[in-house]
N, C-alpha and C positions, 0 to 999 in steps of 0.2 A: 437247385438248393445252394449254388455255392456265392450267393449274397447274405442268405438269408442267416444270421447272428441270434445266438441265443440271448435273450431279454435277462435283464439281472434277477430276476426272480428263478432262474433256473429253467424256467420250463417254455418247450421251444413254440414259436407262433405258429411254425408249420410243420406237422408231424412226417419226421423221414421215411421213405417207403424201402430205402434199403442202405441193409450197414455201412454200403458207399457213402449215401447221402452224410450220416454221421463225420466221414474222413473230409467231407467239404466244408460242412461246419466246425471240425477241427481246425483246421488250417484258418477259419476267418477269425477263433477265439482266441488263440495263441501266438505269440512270436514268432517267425519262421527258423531261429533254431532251435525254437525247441521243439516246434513243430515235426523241425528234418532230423531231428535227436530222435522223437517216437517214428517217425514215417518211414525210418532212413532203412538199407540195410547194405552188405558190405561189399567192398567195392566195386563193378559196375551193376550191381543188383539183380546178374542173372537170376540166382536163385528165387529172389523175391515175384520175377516175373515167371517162373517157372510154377513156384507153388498155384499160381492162379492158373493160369494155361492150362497145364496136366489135368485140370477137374473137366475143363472143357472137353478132352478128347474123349472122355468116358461119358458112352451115352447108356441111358437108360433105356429096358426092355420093359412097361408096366404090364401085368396082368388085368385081368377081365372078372366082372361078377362075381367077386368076393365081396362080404359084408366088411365095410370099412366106414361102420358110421360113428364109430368109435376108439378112434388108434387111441394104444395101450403104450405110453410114450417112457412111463419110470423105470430106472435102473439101480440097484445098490451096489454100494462100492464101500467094501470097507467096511460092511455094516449097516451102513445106512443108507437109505432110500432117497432117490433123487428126483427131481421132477422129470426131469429127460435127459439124454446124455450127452450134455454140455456143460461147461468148468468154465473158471478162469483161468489163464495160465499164468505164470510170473511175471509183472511190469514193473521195471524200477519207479519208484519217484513219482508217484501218481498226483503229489502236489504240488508239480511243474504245472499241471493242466486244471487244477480244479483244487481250491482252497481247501474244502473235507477230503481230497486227496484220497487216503486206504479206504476210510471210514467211510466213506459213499459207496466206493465197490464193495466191500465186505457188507453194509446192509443189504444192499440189491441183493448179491448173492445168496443171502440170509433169506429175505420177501419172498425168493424165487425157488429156494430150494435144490438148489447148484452148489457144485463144490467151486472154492478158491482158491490158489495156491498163491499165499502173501510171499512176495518177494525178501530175496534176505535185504535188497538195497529199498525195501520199504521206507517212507519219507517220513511215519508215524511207529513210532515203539510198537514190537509185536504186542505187547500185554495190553494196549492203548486200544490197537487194532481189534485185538480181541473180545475185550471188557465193551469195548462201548459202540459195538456194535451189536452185543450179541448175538454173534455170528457162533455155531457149534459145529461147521464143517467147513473148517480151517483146515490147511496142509500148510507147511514154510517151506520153502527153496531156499537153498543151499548149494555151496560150492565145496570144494575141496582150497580152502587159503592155506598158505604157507603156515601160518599162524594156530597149529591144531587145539589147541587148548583155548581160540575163540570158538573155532570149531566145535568140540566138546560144550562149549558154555552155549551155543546158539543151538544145539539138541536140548539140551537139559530144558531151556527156557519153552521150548516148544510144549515139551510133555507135561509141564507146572503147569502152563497157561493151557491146556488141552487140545491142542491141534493131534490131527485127526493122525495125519502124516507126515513124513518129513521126503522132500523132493531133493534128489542131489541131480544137477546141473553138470554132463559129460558133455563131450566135445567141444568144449569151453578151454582147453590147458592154458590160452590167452587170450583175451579180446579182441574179434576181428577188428581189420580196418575198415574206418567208416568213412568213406569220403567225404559224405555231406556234413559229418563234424566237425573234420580239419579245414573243408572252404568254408565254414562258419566260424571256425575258432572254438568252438561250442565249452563253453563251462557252466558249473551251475550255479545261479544266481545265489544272493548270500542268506535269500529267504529258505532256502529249498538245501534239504544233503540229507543222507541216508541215516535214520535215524537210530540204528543199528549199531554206528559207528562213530566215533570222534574224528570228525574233517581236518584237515592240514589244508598248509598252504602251496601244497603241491599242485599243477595242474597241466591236466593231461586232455587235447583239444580231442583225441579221438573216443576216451572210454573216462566217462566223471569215475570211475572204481581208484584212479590212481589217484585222487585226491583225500581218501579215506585210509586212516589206518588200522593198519589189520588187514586189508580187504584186499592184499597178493594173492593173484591164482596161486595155487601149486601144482605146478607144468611137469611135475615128479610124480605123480599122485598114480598110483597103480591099480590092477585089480585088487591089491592085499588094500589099498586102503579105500575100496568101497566094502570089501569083504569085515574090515573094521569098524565101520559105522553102519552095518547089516545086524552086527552081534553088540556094537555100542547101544544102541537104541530100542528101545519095546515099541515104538512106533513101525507102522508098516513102511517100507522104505521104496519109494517109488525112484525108478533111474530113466532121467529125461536127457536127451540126447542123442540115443542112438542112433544110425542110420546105416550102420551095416550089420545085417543079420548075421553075421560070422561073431559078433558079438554077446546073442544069445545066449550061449550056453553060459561063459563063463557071467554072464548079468544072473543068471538061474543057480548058477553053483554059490555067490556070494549070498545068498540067500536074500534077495529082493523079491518085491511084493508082488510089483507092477513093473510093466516097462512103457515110456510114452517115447512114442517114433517123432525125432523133433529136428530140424537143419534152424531152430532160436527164428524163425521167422526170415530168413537171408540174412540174418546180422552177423552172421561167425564166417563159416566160407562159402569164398561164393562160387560159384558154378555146384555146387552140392546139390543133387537129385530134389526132388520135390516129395516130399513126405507119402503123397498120395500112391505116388509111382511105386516105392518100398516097400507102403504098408501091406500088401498081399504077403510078401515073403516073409516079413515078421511076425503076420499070423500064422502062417506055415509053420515057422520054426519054434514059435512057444506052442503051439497043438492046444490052446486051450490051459496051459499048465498054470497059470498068472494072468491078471487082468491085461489087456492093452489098450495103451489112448495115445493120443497123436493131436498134432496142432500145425499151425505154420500154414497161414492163405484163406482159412477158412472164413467165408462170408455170405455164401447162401444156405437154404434147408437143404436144398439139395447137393450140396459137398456133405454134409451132415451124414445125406442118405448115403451115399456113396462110400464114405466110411466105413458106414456101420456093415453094408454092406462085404465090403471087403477084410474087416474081422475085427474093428474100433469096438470096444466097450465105451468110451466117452472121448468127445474132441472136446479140445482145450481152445480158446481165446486171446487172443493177443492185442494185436492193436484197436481194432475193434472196440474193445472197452474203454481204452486212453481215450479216442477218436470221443464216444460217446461220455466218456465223463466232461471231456474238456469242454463238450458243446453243453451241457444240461447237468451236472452232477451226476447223485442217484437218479434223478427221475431217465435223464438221460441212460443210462448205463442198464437200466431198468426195462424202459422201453426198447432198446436195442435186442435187448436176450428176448425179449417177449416176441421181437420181430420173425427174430429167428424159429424160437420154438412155432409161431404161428406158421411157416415158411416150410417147419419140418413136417407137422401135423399133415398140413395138405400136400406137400410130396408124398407121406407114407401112404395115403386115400389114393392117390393118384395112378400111385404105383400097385395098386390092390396087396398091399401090406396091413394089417389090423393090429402089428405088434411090433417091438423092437427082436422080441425071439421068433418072429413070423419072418422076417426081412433075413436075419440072418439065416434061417432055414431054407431059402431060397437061394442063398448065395449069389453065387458071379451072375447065374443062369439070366439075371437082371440088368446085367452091366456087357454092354460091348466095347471094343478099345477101337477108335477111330479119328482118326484126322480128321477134325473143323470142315466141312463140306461152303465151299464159295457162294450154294445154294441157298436161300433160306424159302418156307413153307410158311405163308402165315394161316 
């Protein structure tokens, strides 16, 4: 796949057979920094190759002569019922890669039945985003900036324009370092900036956030003031970041909704565990109390299964969708989730599962932990 270029009409000559293929076509559609801007993560990118690895050492245990001619794949969240349980997760600047930018992904998502979570560094106005896609299972990300009274205004704007919920972005107090930014110089072009924000002429080769004003993490930002925007907002308040379960209770006492197990895909720090590795002990310690979802590597149905397995109410998406907009727009971004869902379908069959509450009722009993065997079986 990785000659093969998306045709200006959007839609690709030869159809990808896995979300990798998408990440070859990315890289032929794009420049390579901005390529290394979505691909990239933070400094030697342990992390990034750990989230892929750690899927591999979990192998599956399928069962035997269950009726599986029909897996039962929807899940509600928040209300609403979803196709299966898979999201977007927050990507800045989506009109680095692809001209309809948000509004490509926000319709997919809409076609498919998935939830989205529009970034706050969105490259199109939330109202834009929202209105002309007609997308009605929106969520926004969100950060905690220095600046609380945009803060304040970038809630407010969410619940006018009806997003479903609002994401606040932890483990973030500053932008990792990105290597492959500062050997690239990486800034964003004059077509492309967050359109959330008023741009300056500041520039920062490791994170375009310091080029925007308003958009200062605040590195101060405590439990009191997630417990502030719990009790600010009527929206359900989902907390992305976590990755130490010691953090639970107090995510639970501020009164959040959800909690998603996230290490930002390798972009914040690096040697940070692998989402997949954690995710047990984070089901462990909510018992069920609040939904959980999780992101960061995921690329087959079977990381999907593996999840859900291990106590995922829905995995979230990352690059994946940049990869697939940049090659094909919607259609692209479209076909990618279809991949997947088709991916998860026949792993649930496989595994004699007929349900996403059949899989979970099984539990671990399906999952063994084992080192990559030098062996292979064909």
């Amino acid at each position: 796949m990785s000659g093969e270029r998306a045709p200006p009409n959007g839609r690709l000559a030869v159809q990808p057979v896995t979300l990798e293929d998408y990440r070859a076509l990315a890289r032929e559609s794009v420049p390579l920094d901005i390529f290394d801007y979505v691909d990239g993560g933070a400094g030697d990118e342990v992390t990034v190759r750990a989230n892929r690895r750690d899927f591999d050492e979990l192998l599956l245990l399928p069962l035997c002569l269950r009726d599986v001619s029909s897996p039962a794949l929807a899940v509600t969240l928040f209300g609403q019922e979803m196709q299966f349980p898979v999201g977007y997760s927050p990507t800045a600047l989506h009109q680095l890669v692809h001209v309809d930018g948000e509004f490509a992904t926000a319709r997919a998502a809409a076609a498919l039945r998935i939830p989205m979570i529009v970034s706050v560094m969105s490259s199109i106005p939330l109202e834009e985003v929202v209105t002309r896609s007609d997308n009605n299972t929106l969520w926004l990300q969100l950060y905690f900036f220095k600046d609380r009274e945009l803060t304040k205004h970038l809630v407010r704007r969410a619940e006018q324009v009806g997003c479903k919920a609002i994401v606040i972005s932890l483990g973030c107090p500053v932008p990792g370092r990105r290597d492959r930014n500062l050997r690239n110089e990486f800034r964003l072009p004059q077509t492309v900036s967050a359109a959330n924000f008023r741009r300056t002429e500041r520039t920062d080769f490791n994170s375009p956030i310091h080029s925007l004003e308003g958009a200062e993490l605040d590195s101060s930002a405590t439990w009191q003031d997630l417990l502030w925007l719990c009790d600010f907002t009527v929206l359900p308040v989902v907390v992305k970041g976590l990755m130490n379960p010691r953090d639970v209770e107090p995510t639970l006492k501020c009164g959040a909704s959800a909690i998603m197990v996230s290490n930002h895909g390798g972009r914040q720090l690096d040697t940070t565990a692998s989402t997949i590795r954690v995710l047990p002990e984070f089901s462990a310690a909510i018992a069920g109390r609040i939904p959980l979802f999780v992101d960061s590597g995921f690329r087959r149905g079977t990381d999907v299964l593996k999840a859900i397995i291990l106590g995922a109410d829905c995995v979230f998406l990352g690059r994946p969708v940049m990869w697939a907009l940049a090659a094909a727009g919607e259609q692209g971004v479209s076909a990618m989730t279809t991949l997947l869902h088709n991916e998860l379908h026949v792993a649930m069959q496989l595994t004699g599962c007929a349900s996403i509450a059949e899989l979970r009722a099984q539990g671990q009993s399906l999952l063994r932990q084992s080192r990559p065997s030098s062996v292979h079986d064909d």
